[in-house]
C-alpha positions in Angstrom: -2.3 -13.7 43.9 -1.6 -14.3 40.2 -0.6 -11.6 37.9 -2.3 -11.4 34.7 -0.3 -11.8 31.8 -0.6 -8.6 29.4 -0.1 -9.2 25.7 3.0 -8.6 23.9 3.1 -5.2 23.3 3.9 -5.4 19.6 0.6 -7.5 19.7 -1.4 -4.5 21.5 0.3 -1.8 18.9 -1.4 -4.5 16.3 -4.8 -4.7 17.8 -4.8 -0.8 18.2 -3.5 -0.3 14.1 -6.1 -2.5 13.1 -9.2 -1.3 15.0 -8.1 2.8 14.1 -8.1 1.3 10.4 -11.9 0.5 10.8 -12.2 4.0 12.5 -10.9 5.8 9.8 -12.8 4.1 7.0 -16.0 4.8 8.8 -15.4 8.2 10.5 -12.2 10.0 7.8 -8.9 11.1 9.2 -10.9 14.5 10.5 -13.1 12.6 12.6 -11.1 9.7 13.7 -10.2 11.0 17.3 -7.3 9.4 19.3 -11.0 9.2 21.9 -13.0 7.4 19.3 -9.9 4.8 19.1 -9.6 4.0 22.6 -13.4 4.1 22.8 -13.5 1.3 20.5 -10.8 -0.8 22.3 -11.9 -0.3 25.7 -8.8 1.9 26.7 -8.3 5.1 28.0 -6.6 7.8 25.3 -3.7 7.7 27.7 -3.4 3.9 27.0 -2.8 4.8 23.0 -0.2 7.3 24.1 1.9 4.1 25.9 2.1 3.0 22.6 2.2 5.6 19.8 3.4 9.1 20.5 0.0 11.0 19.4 -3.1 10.9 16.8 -0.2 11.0 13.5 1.8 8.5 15.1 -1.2 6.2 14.8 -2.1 7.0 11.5 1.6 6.6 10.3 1.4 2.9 11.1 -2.1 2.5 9.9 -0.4 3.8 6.5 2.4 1.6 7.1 0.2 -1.3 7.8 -2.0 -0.9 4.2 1.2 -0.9 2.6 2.6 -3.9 4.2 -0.7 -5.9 3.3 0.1 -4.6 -0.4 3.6 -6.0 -0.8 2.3 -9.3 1.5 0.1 -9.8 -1.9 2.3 -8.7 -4.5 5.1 -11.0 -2.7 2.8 -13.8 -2.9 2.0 -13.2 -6.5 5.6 -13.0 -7.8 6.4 -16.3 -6.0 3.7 -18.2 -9.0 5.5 -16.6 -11.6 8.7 -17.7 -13.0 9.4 -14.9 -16.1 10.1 -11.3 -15.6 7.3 -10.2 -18.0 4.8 -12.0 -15.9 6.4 -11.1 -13.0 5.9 -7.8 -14.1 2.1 -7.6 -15.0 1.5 -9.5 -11.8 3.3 -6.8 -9.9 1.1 -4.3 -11.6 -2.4 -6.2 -11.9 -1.7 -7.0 -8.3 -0.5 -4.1 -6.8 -4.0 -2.3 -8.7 -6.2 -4.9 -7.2 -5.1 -4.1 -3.8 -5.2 -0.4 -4.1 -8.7 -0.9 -5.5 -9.8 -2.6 -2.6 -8.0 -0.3 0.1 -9.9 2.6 -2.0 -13.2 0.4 -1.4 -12.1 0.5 2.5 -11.5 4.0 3.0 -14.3 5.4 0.4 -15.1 8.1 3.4 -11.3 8.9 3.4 -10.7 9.3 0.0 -11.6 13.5 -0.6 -9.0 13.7 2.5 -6.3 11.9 0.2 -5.9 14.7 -1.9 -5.7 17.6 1.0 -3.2 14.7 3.0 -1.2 13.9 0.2 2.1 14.9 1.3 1.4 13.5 4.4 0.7 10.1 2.7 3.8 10.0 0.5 6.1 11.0 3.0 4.8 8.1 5.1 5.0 5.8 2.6 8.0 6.6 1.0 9.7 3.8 2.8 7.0 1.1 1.1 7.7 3.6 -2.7 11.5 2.2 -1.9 10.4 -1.5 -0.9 8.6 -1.6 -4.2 11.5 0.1 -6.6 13.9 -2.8 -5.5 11.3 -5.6 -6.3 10.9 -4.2 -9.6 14.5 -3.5 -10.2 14.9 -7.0 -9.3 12.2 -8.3 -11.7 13.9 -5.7 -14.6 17.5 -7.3 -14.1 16.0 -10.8 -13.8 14.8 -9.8 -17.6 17.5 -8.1 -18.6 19.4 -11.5 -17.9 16.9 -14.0 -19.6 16.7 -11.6 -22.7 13.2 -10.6 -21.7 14.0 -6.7 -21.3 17.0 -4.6 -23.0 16.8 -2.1 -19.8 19.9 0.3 -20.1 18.6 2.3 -16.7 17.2 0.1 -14.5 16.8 2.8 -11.6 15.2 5.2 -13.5 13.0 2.8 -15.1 11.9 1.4 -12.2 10.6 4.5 -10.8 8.7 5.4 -14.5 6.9 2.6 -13.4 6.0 3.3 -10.4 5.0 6.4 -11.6 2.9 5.4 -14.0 1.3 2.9 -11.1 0.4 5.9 -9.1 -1.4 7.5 -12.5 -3.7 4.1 -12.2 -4.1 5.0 -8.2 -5.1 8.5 -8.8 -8.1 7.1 -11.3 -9.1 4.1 -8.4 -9.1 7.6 -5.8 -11.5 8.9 -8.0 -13.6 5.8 -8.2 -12.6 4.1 -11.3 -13.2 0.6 -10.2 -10.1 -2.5 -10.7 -11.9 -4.1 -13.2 -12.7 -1.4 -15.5 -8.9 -0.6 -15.5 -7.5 -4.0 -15.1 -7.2 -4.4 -19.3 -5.5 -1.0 -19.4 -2.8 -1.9 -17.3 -2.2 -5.1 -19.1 -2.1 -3.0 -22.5 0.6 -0.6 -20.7 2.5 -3.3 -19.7 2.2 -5.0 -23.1 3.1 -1.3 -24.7 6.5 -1.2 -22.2 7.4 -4.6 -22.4 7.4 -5.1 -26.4 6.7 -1.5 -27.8 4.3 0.0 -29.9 5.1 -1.9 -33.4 
């Protein structure tokens, strides 16, 4: 008799991040049960547990997963551009359009944000350091070409980011991409050449 041959099991851990991402936009964190996951997939809830240690484990890498499709675009992005002040205002229009669109994804999520937000950071703060180095990257590049006269290149990558997470707060609330997309492009202009 033949064995069946199972799936990879990174490709199972996949299947099971992706379908608990649909869960969660339509049910919230509250609601989203580690039994309304497996329900979806056909599994048993002891099945999840094979691969994710509980119900946070799972939402960890949902998390994980959002922020991996972010820097997939923004990667993409700063491949078109060849001059750190583009590269810059891509990073940021970008990075905004994608945030708007996971906020369109998880509208039923979004009141939890603010009572899970320490939960959120924490998860993401591996992502918050992925995206410092690209833009300490793109701020050297400039500092280089004579773009940017950056004396602290750590500390003003992480205003930036900062300020990024001002724009999230305002696409949380509902504030739609398009309404802010010139705003961002007027910070940026502000930060690259100044107020005069």
């Amino acid at each position: 008799m033949k064995r069946k041959n199972n799936p990879p099991k990174e490709d199972v851990k996949k299947e099971i991040i992706i379908k608990s991402r649909e869960i969660i936009s339509k049910m919230g964190y509250k609601k989203s049960s580690t039994e309304e996951i497996a329900k979806s997939l056909n599994k048993t809830k002891g099945a999840l547990y094979h691969y994710f240690e509980n119900r946070e484990d799972i939402i960890k890498e949902v998390l994980k997963y959002e922020g991996q499709l972010v820097k997939e675009a923004v990667s993409k992005a700063l491949v078109r551009e060849k001059e750190p002040d583009k590269q810059l205002r891509s990073f940021f229009l970008i990075r905004a359009r994608q945030v708007f669109e996971l906020w369109s994804f998880y509208q039923s999520v979004i009141a939890e944000y603010f009572n899970r937000y320490s939960f959120i950071m924490s998860t993401l703060s591996e992502y918050t350091s992925e995206e410092q180095s690209i833009l300490e990257s793109i701020i050297r590049d400039g500092n280089r070409k004579k773009v940017f006269n950056v004396k602290n290149v750590r500390l003003t990558s992480s205003s930036l980011i900062k300020a990024m997470r001002g724009y999230d707060f305002f696409m949380f609330q509902g504030v739609r991409f398009d309404d802010i997309e010139d705003e961002i492009s007027e910070t940026l202009r502000i930060m690259i050449k100044g107020l005069g």
